[in-house]
C-alpha positions, -999 to +999 in steps of 0.1 A: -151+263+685-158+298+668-158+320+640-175+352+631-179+370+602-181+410+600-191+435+577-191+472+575-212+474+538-241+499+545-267+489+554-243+462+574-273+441+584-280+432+550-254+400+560-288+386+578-305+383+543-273+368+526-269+339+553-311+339+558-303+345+595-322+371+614-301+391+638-324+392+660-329+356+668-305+328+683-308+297+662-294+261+668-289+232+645-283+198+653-253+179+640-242+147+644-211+157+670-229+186+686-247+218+682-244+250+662-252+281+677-263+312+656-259+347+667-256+387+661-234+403+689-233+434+667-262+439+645-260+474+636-263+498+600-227+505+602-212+473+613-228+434+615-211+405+628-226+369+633-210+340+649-210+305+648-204+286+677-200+249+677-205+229+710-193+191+702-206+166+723-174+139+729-197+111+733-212+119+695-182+123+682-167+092+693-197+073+675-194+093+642-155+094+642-137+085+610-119+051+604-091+068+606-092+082+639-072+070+666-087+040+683-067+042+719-098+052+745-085+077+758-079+103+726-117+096+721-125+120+745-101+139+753-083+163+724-088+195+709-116+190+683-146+209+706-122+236+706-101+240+678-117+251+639-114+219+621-132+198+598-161+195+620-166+232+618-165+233+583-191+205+577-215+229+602-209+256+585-216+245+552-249+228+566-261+260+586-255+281+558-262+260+530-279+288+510-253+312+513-231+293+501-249+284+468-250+319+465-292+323+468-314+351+486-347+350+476-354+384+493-326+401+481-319+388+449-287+412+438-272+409+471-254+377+468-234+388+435-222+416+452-187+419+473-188+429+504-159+444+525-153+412+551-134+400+585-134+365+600-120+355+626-113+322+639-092+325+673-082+286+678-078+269+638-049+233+639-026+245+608+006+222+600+022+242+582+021+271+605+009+308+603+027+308+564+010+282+552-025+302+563-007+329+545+000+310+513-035+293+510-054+327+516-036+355+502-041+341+467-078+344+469-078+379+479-076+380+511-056+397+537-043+374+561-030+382+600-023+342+615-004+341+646+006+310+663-008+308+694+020+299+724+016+262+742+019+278+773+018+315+780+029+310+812+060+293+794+073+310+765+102+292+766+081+263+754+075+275+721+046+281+697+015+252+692+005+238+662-026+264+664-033+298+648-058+327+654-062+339+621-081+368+607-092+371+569-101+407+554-111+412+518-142+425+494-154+397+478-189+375+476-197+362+509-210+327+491-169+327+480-157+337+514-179+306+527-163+278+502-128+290+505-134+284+549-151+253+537-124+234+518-096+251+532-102+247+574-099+211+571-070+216+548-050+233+571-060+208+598-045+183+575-074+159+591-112+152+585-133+134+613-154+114+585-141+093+561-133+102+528-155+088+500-155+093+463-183+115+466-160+141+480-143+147+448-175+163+433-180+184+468-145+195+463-152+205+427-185+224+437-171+248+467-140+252+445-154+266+413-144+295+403-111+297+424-093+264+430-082+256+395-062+286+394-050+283+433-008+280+431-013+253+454-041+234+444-019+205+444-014+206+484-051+218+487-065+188+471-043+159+482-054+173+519-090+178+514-092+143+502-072+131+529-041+119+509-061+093+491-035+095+459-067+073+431-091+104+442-066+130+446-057+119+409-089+124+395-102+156+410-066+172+396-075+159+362-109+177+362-102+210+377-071+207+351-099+211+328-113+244+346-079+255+348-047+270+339-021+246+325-001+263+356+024+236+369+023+237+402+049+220+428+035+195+447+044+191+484+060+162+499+035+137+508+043+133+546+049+157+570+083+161+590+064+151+620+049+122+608+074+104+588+087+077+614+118+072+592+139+089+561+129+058+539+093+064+546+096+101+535+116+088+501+089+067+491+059+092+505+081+115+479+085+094+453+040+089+452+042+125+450+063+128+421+044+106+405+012+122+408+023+153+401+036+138+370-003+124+363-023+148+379-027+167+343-031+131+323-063+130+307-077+089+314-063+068+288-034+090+273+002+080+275+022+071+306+030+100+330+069+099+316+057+112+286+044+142+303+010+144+285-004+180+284-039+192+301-070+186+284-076+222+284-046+227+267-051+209+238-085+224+238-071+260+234-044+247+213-068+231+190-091+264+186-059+287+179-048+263+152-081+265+141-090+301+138-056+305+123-062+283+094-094+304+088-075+333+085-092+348+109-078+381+123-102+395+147-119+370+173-141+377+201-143+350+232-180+346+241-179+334+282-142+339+283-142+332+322-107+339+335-090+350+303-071+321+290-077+318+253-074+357+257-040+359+266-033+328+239-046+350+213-031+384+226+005+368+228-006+358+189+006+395+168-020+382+138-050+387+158-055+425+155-087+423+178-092+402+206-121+409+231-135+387+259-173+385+269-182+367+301-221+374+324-195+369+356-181+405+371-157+382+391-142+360+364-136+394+343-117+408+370-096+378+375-089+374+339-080+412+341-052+404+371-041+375+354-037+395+322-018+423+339-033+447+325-024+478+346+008+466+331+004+456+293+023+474+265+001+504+251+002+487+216-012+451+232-040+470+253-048+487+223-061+452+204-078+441+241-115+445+248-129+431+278-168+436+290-196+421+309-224+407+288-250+380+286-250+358+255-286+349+256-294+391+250-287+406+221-254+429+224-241+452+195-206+448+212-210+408+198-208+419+161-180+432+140-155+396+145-143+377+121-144+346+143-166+339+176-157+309+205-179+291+226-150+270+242-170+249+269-198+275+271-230+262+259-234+233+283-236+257+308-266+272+293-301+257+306-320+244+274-345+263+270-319+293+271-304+279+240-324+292+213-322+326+225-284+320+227-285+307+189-302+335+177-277+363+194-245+348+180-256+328+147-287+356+138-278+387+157-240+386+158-233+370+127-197+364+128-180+344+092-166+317+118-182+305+150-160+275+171-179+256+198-164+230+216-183+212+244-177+181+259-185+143+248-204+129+275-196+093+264-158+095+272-173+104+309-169+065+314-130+069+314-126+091+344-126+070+374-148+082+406-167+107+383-201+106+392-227+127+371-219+155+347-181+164+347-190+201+363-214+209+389-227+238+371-237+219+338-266+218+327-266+188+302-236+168+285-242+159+252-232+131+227-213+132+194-247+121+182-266+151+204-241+175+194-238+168+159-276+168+154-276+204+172-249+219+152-264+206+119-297+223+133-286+258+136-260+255+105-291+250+087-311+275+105-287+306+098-269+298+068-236+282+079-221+248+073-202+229+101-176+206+102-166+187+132-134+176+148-120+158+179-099+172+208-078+147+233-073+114+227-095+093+205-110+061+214-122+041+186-155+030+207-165+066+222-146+090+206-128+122+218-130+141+253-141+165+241-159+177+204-157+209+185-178+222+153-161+246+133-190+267+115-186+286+084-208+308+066-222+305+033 
C-alpha cells in the first residue's frame, strides 16, 4: 500500500526536516505485519514529495491479526490488506513519523507551526461509505477532497464500482495535523482495525484529535469507528472531547451498515444502541439518566462563567486562551458586554474561532465590540489590560509549573483586571469516568485538587490584592466534589 505527500512551499525540501527524513536516503522500519519503505521520488526547491510504501508480510499478519478477524484459513492470506490503505497503514505511519506528528523539529524549530500548501495521495484506500463519505470526513478539516471509486473490473464496467477509493487531499495547513487527521481517519473509513481495540485507544484517539475532532460534524461516526463500535469506550471518549468541544449535536449514524445487517430486526436494535448513545454521549458520569437529556460539561462551564461575570456587572471581558471562540461568541450574542476580545498563543485555534464566528460576515455594530489577537499569557501584553473582567476557562492546567508564576504576575500584577474567573478541573472526580487513564487531556500538565487549587488561588489573592471565592460546576458529589472548580477573584 501507498501514500505520498507533496509540497510546493519554497524551499519544498524543507518537508525532510519536518518528517526527520532525509531525501536523499531510503529508510525501512520494521513492523509487526511488514516493512515500511521511505522515499523522495521528487526532492526538489520547487516541489518535494515522499512516499511511504508498506510491504505486509501475510504470514505476520495472520500472527498479529485482531480477535476480530475472520478465522476461516483461507481469508488469512488472501485479501486486500497488503494493498489497500487501512488501519495497518495508519499504525506505520504514525510509528515512522512519530515526531512529525507531535509536531517536533529540533533543526527547524518554526517549521512545524507553520502550514504548508499539501497533496496526498492514496490511490487504493477501503471506504464504506463511498467517495462522499471521504468527502464528508475531510472537507470539514480543510481540505480539498477528489475520491473516486475505483471500478471492480475495468475490463467490466458493467460490474459496477468497488468498495475502494483513490483519493487525493489538498490544503495549507500543519503537516503534524495533516498526519493525525490520515491517522484516525484511514481506519475510519475502513470501518476495520487489524488489532484489537483496548481502552488505551480512547486516550490515542484524544491525542491525534486535539485540536480538530471535538468540533468535526461527525465526530459521532468518527469515534464509534475508530474504536471499533465498542459502544462503553465510544461512550467515554464522546463525554471527554464533549469537554473540548462545542455543544454541537451531532446525528449519529446507524450502527450497522446496509451490508452487514443480516436482517431488519438486527438493524432496529443496532438503531436503537445508537439512539441511545447519542442520547449519553454528552452525559457527564453520574448525572441524570440519558431521557433527561443532561447538557455537556462544557456547557455548564460556559454557562456558569456568563452567569457569573453578569452578576459582577462586568461589561467589558477579555478571554485569556480563548482556543476556538466559544465563550466568545456566548458573550458577543450577550448586547451588555460592550467589549469582548479573545487571546489564545495558537494561530490555528484563532483562525478557527474566526470561521466559526463568521466574521467576514458579522453585523458592523457586533464586529465593532470584537477583538481577537495572538498572544502569550506568560509575557507581558498591554493588549491584556483595560477589562473589567479576565477568564482562564480551563487554561492554566495547560501551563507547565514553573510557567505559572510568570503567568500570575501578567494577569493578577501586570494586567490587573477588577475580576479574574479561573476554572480548572477537579482531579478527584477523574475516578467517575470510566476507561480514563491519566490526566483527562493529553496536553495537561497537572490536574489539581479542590485542596491544590484552593491553596493556589488563596496564594495569589493574597499576593496581588484580590479575594477569591470559589464555586462548583457539574454535578456535585458529596465525597469528591464537582467536575470541575472555579474561583471567582475580586479585587480589593
Amino acid at each position: 500500500m501507498l501514500l505520498t505527500i507533496s509540497t510546493t512551499a519554497s524551499p519544498a525540501t524543507d518537508l525532510g526536516f519536518l518528517l526527520h527524513k532525509h531525501p536523499d536516503r531510503v529508510q525501512e522500519f520494521g513492523q509487526s505485519f511488514g516493512t515500511a519503505t521511505v522515499f523522495y521520488p521528487e526532492a526538489g526547491e520547487d516541489r518535494c514529495t515522499v512516499a511511504l510504501l508498506l510491504e505486509v508480510d501475510p504470514v505476520a499478519l495472520v500472527r498479529s491479526r485482531g480477535r476480530n478477524s475472520p478465522d476461516f484459513s483461507l481469508s488469512q492470506y488472501v485479501n486486500d490488506r497488503p494493498y489497500a490503505a487501512s488501519s495497518l497503514l495508519a499504525v506505520a505511519l504514525a510509528d515512522v513519523f512519530r515526531t512529525a506528528r507531535a509536531g517536533r523539529c529540533k533543526a527547524r524549530p518554526d517549521l512545524p507551526g507553520t502550514a504548508l500548501p499539501l497533496e496526498i495521495r492514496i490511490p487504493a484506500l477501503p471506504c464504506r461509505g463511498g467517495p462522499g463519505l471521504a468527502r464528508e470526513l475531510f472537507e470539514p478539516l480543510g481540505w480539498q477532497v477528489e475520491a473516486e471509486a475505483v471500478l471492480l473490473d475495468g475490463a467490466f464496467p458493467e460490474w459496477g464500482d468497488s468498495r475502494y477509493v483513490s483519493l487525493t487531499l489538498r490544503g495549507t495547513l500543519r503537516l503534524a495535523d495533516a498526519l493525525n487527521h490520515l491517522y484516525v481517519l484511514l481506519p475510519v473509513l475502513d470501518d476495520g482495525k487489524h488489532y484489537w481495540v483496548a481502552p488505551d485507544e480512547v486516550d490515542k484517539l484524544i491525542r491525534a484529535g486535539e485540536g480538530w475532532l471535538a468540533a468535526h460534524p461527525a465526530r459521532g461516526l468518527i469515534t464509534r469507528r475508530y474504536l471499533g463500535r465498542r459502544w462503553a469506550l465510544a461512550r467515554t471518549a464522546l463525554a471527554r472531547l464533549a469537554e473540548l468541544g462545542d455543544e454541537t449535536e451531532e446525528r449519529l449514524e446507524p450502527a450497522v451498515d446496509e451490508e452487514a445487517a443480516p436482517d431488519e430486526t438486527a438493524a432496529t436494535e443496532a438503531a436503537s444502541v445508537a439512539a441511545s448513545a447519542e442520547a449519553e454521549q454528552e452525559a457527564e458520569p453520574g448525572s441524570a439518566p440519558p431521557e433527561d437529556k443532561p447538557r455537556p460539561l462544557n456547557t455548564l462551564r460556559r454557562e456558569a462563567v456568563l452567569a457569573t461575570l453578569e452578576e459582577l456587572g462586568a461589561t467589558s471581558v477579555i478571554d485569556l486562551g480563548c482556543g476556538q471562540g466559544e465563550l466568545v461568541g456566548a458573550l458577543l450574542a450577550r448586547p451588555r458586554f460592550a467589549r469582548v476580545a479573545g487571546a489564545d498563543v495558537s494561530s490555528l485555534a484563532l483562525t478557527i474561532a474566526a470561521r466559526k464566528l463568521r466574521l467576514e460576515r458579522m453585523p458592523d455594530a457586533k464586529r465593532a465590540r470584537l477583538t481577537l489577537f495572538q498572544g502569550a499569557l506568560t509575557y507581558t501584553d498591554r493588549r491584556f489590560t483595560g477589562y473589567d473582567a479576565a477568564v482562564l476557562m480551563e487554561v492554566v492546567e495547560h501551563v507547565d509549573p514553573p510557567r505559572l508564576a510568570a503567568l500570575e504576575r501578567v494577569v493578577f500584577g501586570h494586567a490587573k483586571p477588577q475580576h479574574v474567573i479561573v476554572t480548572t478541573p477537579n482531579v478527584e472526580y477523574n475516578v467517575r469516568y470510566e476507561f480514563l487513564t491519566g490526566l483527562r487531556h493529553n496536553d495537561h500538565r497537572f490536574e489539581w485538587t479542590r485542596a491544590e487549587f484552593q491553596e493556589w488561588a488563596n496564594r495569589v489573592a493574597a499576593s496581588y490584592g484580590y479575594q477569591v471565592i470559589f464555586r462548583p460546576i457539574g454535578e456535585e458529589d458529596a465525597e469528591i466534589g464537582s467536575p470541575t472548580q472555579m474561583g471567582v477573584f475580586s479585587r480589593d
